[in-house]
C-alpha positions in Angstrom: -10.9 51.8 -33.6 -14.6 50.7 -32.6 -15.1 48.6 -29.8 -16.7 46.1 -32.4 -13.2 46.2 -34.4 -11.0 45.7 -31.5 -8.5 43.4 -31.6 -8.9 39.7 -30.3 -6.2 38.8 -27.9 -4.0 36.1 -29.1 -3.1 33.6 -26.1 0.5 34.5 -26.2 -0.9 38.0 -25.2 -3.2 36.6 -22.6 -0.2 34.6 -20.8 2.2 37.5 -20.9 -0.2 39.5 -19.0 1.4 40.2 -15.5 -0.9 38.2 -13.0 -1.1 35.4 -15.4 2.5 35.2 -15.1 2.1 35.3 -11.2 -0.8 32.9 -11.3 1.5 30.9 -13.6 4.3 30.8 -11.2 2.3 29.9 -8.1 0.9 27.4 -10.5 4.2 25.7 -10.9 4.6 24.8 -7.2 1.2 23.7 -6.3 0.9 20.7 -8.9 3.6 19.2 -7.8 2.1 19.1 -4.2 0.8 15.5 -2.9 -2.0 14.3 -0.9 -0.5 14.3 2.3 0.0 16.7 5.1 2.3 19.3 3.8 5.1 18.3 6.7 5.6 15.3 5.0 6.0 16.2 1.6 9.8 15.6 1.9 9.5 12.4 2.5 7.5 11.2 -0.9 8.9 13.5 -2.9 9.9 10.1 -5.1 5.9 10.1 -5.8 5.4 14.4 -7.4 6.1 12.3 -11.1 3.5 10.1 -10.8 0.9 11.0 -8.3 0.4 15.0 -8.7 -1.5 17.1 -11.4 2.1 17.9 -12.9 2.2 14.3 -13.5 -1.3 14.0 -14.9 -1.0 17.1 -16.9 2.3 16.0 -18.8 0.8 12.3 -19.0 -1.8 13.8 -21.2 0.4 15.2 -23.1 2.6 12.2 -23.7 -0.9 10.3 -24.9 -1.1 12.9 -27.8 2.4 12.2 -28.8 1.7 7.9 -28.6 -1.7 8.9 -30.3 0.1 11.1 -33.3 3.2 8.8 -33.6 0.6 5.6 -34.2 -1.4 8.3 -36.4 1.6 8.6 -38.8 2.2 4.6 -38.6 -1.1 4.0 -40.3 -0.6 7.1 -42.8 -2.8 9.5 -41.4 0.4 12.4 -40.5 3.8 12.8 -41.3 7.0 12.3 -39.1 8.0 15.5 -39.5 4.2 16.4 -37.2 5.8 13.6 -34.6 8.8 15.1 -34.5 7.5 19.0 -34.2 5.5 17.1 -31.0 8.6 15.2 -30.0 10.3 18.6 -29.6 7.1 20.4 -27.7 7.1 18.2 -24.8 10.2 19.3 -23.8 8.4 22.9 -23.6 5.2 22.7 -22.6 4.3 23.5 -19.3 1.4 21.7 -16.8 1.0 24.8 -14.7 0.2 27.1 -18.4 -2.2 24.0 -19.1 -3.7 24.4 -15.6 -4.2 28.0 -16.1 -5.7 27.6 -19.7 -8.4 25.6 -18.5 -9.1 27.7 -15.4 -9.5 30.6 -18.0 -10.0 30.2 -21.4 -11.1 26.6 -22.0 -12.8 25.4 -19.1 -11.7 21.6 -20.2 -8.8 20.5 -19.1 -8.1 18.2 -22.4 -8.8 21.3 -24.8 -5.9 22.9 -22.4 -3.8 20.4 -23.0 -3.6 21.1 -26.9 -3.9 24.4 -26.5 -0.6 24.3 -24.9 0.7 22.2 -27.1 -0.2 24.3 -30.2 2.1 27.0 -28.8 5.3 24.8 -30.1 3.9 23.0 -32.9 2.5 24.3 -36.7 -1.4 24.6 -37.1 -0.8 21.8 -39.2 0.2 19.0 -36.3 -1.5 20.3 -33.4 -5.1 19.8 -36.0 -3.7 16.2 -36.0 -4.0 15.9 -32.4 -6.8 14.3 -30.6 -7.9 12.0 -33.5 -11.8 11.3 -32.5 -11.1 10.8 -28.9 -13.3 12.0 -25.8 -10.8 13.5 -22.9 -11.2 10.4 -20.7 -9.5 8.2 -23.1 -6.7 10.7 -22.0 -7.3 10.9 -18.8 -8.1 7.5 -18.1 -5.4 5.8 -19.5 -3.1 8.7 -18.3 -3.7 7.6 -14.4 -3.7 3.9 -15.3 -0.6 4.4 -16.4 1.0 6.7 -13.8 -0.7 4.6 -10.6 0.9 1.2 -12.6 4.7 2.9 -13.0 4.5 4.5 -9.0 3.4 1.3 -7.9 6.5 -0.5 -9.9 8.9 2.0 -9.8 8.8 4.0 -6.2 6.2 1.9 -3.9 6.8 -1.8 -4.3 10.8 -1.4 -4.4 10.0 0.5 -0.8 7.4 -2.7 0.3 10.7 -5.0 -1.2 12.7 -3.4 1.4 10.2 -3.5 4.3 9.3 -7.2 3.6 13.5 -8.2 3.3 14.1 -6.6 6.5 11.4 -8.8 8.5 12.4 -12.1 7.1 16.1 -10.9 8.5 14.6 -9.9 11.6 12.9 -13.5 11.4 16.5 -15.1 10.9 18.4 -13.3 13.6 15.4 -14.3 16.5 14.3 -17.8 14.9 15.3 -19.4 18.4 14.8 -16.8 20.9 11.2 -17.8 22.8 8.7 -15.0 24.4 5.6 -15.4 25.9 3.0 -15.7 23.4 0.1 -13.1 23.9 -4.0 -13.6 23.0 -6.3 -10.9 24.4 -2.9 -9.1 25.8 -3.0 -11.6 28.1 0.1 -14.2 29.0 -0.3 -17.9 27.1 2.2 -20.5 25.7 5.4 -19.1 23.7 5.8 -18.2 20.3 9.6 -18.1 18.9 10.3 -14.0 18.1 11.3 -15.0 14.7 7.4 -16.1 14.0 6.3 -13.0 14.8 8.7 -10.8 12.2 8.1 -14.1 9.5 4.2 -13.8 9.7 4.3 -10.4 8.4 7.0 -10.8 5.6 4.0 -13.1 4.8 1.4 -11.0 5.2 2.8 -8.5 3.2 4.2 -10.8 0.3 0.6 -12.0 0.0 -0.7 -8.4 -0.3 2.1 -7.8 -2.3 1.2 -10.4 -4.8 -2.3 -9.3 -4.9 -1.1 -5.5 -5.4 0.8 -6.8 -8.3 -2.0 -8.4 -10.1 -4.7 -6.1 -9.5 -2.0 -2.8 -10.4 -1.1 -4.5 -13.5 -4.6 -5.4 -14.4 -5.5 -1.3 -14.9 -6.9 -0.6 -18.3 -7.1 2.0 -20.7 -9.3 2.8 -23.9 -9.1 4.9 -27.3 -12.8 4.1 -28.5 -14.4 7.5 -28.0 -17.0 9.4 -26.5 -19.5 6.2 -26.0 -17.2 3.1 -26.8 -18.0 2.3 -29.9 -14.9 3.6 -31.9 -16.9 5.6 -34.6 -14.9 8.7 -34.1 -11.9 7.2 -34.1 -12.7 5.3 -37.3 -13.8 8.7 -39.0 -10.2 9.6 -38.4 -8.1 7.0 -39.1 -10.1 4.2 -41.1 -13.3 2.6 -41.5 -12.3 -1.1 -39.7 -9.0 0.0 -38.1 -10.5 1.5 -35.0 -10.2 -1.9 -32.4 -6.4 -1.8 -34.1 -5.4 1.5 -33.8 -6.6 0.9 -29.5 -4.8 -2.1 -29.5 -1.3 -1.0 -30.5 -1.9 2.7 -28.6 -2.5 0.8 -25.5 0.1 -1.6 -25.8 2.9 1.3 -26.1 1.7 2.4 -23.0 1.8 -1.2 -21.8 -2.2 -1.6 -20.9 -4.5 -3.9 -22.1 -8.2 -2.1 -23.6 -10.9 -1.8 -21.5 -13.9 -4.0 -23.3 -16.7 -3.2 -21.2 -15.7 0.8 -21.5 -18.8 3.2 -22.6 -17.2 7.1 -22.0 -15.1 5.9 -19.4 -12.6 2.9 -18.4 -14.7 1.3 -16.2 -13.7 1.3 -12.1 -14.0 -2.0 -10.9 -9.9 -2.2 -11.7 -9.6 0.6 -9.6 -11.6 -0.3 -6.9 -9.6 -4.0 -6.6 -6.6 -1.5 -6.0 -7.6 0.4 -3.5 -9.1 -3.3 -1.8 -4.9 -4.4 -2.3 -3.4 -1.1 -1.5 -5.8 -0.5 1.7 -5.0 -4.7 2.9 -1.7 -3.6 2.4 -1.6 -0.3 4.5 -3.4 -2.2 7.4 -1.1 -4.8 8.0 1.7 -2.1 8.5 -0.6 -0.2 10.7 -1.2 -4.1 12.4 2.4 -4.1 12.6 2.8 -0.6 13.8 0.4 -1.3 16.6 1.9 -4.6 17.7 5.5 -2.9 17.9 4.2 0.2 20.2 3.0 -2.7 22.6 6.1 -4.9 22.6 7.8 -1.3 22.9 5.7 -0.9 26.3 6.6 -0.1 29.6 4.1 -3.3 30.3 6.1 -5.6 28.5 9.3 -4.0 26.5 10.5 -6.7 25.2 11.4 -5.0 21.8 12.9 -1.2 21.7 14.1 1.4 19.5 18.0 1.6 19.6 17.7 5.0 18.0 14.8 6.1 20.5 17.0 4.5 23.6 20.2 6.8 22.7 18.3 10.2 22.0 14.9 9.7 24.3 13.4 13.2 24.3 10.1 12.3 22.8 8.1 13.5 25.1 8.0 18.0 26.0 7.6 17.2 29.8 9.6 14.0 30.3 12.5 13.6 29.4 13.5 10.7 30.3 10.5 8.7 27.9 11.2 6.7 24.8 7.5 7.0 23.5 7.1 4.9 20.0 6.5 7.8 18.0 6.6 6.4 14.4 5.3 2.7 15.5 1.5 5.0 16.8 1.9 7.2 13.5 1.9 3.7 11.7 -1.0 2.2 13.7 -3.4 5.8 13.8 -3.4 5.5 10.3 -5.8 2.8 10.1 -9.5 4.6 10.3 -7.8 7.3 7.2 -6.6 4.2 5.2 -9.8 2.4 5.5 -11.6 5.2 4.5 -10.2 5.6 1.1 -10.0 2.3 0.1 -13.9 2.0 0.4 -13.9 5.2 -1.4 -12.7 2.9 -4.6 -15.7 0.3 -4.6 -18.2 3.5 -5.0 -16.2 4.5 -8.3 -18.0 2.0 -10.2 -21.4 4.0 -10.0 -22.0 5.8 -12.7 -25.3 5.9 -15.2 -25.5 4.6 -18.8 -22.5 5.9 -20.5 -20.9 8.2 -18.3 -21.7 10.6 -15.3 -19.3 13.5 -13.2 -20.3 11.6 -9.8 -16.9 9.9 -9.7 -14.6 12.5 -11.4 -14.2 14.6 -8.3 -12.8 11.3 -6.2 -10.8 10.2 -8.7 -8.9 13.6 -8.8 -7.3 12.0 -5.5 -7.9 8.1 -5.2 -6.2 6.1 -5.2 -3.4 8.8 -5.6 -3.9 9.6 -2.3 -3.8 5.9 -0.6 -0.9 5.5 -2.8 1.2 8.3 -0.8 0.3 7.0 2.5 1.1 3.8 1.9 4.5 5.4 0.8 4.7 7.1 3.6 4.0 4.6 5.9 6.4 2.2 4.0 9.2 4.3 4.5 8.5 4.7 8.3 8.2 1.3 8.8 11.9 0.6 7.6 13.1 3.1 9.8 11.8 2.0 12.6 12.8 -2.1 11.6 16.4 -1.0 10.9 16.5 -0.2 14.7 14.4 -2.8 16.5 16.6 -4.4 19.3 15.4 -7.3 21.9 15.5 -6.3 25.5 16.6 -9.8 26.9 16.4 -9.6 30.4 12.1 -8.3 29.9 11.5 -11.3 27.5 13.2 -14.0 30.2 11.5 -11.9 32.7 7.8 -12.8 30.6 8.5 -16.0 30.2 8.7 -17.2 34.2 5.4 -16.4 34.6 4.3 -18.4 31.6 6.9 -21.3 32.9 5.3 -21.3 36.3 1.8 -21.7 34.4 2.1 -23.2 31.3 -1.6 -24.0 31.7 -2.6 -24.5 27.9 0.4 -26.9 27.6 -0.7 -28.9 30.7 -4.5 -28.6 28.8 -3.5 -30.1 25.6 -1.1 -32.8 27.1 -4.0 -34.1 29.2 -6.2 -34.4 25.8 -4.0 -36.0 24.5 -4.6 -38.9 27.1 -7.1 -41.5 25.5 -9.9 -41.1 28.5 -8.8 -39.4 31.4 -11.2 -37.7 33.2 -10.5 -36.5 36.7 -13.3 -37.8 39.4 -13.8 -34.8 41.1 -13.2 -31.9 38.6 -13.8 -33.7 35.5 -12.1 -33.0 32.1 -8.8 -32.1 31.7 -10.0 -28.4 31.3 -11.6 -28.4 34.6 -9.1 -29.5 36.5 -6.3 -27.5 34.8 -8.4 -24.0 35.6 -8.8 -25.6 39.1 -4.8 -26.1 39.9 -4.0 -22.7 37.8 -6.5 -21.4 40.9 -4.5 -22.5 43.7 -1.1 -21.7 41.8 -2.1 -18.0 40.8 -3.5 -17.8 44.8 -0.7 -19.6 46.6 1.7 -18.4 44.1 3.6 -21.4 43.4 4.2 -23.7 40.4 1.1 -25.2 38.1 3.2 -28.5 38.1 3.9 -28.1 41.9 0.3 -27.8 42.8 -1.4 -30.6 40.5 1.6 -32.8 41.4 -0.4 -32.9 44.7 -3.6 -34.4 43.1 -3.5 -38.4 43.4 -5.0 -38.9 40.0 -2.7 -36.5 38.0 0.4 -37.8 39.9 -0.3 -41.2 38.8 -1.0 -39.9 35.0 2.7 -38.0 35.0 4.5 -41.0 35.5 3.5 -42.5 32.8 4.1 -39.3 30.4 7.1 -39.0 28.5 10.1 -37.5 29.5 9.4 -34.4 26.7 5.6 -34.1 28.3 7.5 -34.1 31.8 10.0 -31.6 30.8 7.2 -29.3 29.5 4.9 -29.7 32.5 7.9 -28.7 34.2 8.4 -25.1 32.4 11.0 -26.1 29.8 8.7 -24.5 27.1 11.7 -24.4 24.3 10.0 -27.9 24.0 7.0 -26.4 23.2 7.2 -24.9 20.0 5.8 -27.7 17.7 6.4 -26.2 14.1 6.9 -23.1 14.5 10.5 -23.3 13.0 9.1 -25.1 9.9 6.8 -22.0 9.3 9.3 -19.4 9.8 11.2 -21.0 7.0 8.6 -21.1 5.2 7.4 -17.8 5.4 10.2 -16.2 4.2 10.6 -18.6 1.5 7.6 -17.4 0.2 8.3 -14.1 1.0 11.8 -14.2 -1.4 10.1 -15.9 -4.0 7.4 -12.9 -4.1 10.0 -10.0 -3.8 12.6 -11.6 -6.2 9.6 -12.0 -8.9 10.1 -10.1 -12.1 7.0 -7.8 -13.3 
């Protein structure tokens, strides 16, 4: 036989070959691999049917099926071609599809239905792709995997973070610590604010994640949006019908604006929610590791306190491992959620710029924030006051509740001191002597003429309060607790 009359290898043939079926095979386990560091790929395994190449690969191929099933509803195919693609799904395989494109088609759509033509009839698999361009796949494909991880596997995790702060919040509503601004010492907060303002934090995220999730798009209008193919296929005036009902099996609402491409502005408000989101926990992560601190340890790790160990060269440390991994994650998370705003660049109807990004935004935000989810409940389920450090923080604020003494002297109608002035003045004066002498704000402006004859005619509560009985001194904050994790029920007991 002549080189010229040599016969054409069919693609059965081509994938039987030995180091296809070893590229095959190593195929098979790197798809299902996440954007993370490989260590902690146990961890999100939850995310490998939603956020990996398997899971875009298969998506593809479930859009053919939704595409031929609404195909056959408007009388273009038979059930029997549904049902023939029904029963392929079960068979086809992402990592074939991968290797396909890498080798024969060089498109990764045209691999998709080259794979499925290997378990349907000629017939069906010439039904397939009915005047569509490969990003209405693709585009609707990650829309729809980024909406079901975000309902299914992330928020659930974010329910469970934000639930165990508003307990937190509950159990500490009346325990007082030193309040802190610029790491320095100032009037007290109640603990229960402090776990209360981030259930709110991250309910308001939470909400916005929601919204901006299930506002993600799709399209079936074809290579430049106007529909034309898909009309040539299935009927002259059905097109904006036939995109309609796709779309709403897949439970997305058409893109409008679309040319090629859904466009990105959806995308890039989701990596704005997710990357708000991530920060706060980081925010969190970084306030822990300080309330953790040998400087102030008023919080701990109960699991960190029985085990220690976390240091190679001494022993005897607790160091807030998870609480730092939380917190260094900010620059990383920051990062990629700008990365979404420069999606929505691309010229007239469609450009590559943004298709090598996409390949990992926001999939790759997405598995942090997992990540980072999932840390941050382990490390709430063991957070434990240390008692005698927060009593021990307070005395000093006691002794010198100096913004208390500030704001009860403005409250006074008129009184300015003769020598030092306002009641600012004189307050920095005392503190002065107090922090020198080391003695008792009250003590030391008690000594003062002018203020002496002002206390007496305070109130008892203002005297108490002068006098370091600061569990007098918490104005609302019990009010906002409840509040916060009113709202922050009402948000995690919503129903998508």
């Amino acid at each position: 036989m002549s080189s010229s009359e040599k016969k054409t290898e069919t693609l059965e043939e081509k994938l039987a070959k030995p180091e296809a079926v070893a590229e095959i095979k190593e195929l098979e386990n790197n798809l299902k691999i996440l954007p993370i560091y490989p260590k902690y790929l146990g961890k999100v395994k939850e995310l490998i049917p939603y956020l990996t190449p398997w899971a875009e690969w298969m998506e593809c191929a479930k859009i053919q099926y939704i595409l031929l099933e609404t195909r056959c509803e408007f009388g273009q195919a038979d059930k029997n071609n549904v049902s023939e693609l029904s029963e392929a799904l079960n068979k086809i395989s992402p990592a074939v599809m991968c290797y396909i494109e890498d080798n024969m088609t060089h498109h990764d759509q045209l691999a998709v239905l080259e794979e499925i033509g290997r378990y349907v009839s000629k017939k069906t698999k010439a039904l397939l792709h009915p005047g569509t361009t490969s990003y209405d796949i693709l585009d609707t494909a990650r829309s729809v995997l980024f909406k079901k991880a975000w309902s299914e596997i992330i928020r659930p995790e974010a329910v469970k973070t934000i639930t165990a702060l508003c307990n937190l919040a509950k159990t500490y509503e009346d325990r007082l610590i030193a309040g802190r601004t610029h790491l320095q010492l100032t009037s007290p907060i109640l603990l229960g604010s402090f776990f209360a303002s981030y259930a709110g934090r991250l309910a308001e995220r939470l909400t916005e994640c929601d919204n901006y999730l299930n506002n993600l798009k799709g399209k079936m209008s074809g290579i430049v949006g106007t529909g034309a193919g898909i009309e040539m296929v299935i009927g002259q005036g059905q097109g904006l019908e036939f995109e309609k009902i796709v779309l709403k099996k897949l439970e997305l609402l058409p893109d409008n604006t679309a040319f090629q491409i859904v466009q990105k502005e959806g995308l890039s408000d989701v990596g704005h929610g997710l990357g708000t989101l991530s920060l706060i926990l980081c925010n969190l992560g970084d306030d822990l590791r300080l309330l953790y601190s040998s400087g102030i340890k008023e919080l701990y790790s109960a699991a960190k306190a029985k085990t220690l160990g976390m240091s190679s060269t001494d022993a005897a440390k607790e160091n807030p491992v998870d609480p730092e991994h939380l917190a260094g994650k900010a620059g990383e998370l920051f990062g990629d959620a700008v990365m979404g705003s420069w999606l929505i660049m691309t010229n007239l109807q469609r450009d590559l710029r943004n298709s090598g990004p996409l390949r990992e935004f926001p999939q790759r935000l997405m598995t942090q924030l997992y990540e980072s989810l999932k840390r941050t409940n382990k490390e709430l389920k063991d957070v434990r006051v240390n008692v005698e450090s927060i009593e021990s923080n307070l005395k000093e604020v006691e002794r010198l509740p100096s913004e208390a003494m500030t704001t009860i002297l403005r409250g006074e109608p008129g009184w300015i001191h003769s020598i030092y002035g306002l009641g600012h003045d004189f307050v920095k004066a005392m503190s002065l002597r107090a922090k020198n002498n080391k003695t008792k704000l009250i003590d030391e402006a008690l000594q003062d003429k002018e203020f002496a004859a002002l206390y007496e005619t305070l109130i008892d509560e203002k005297k108490s309060i002068l006098n370091g009985q600061l569990k007098l001194y918490t104005g609302f904050a019990k009010e906002k607790i409840k509040s916060n994790i009113e709202y922050a029920n009402s948000v995690i007991n919503k129903k998508l």
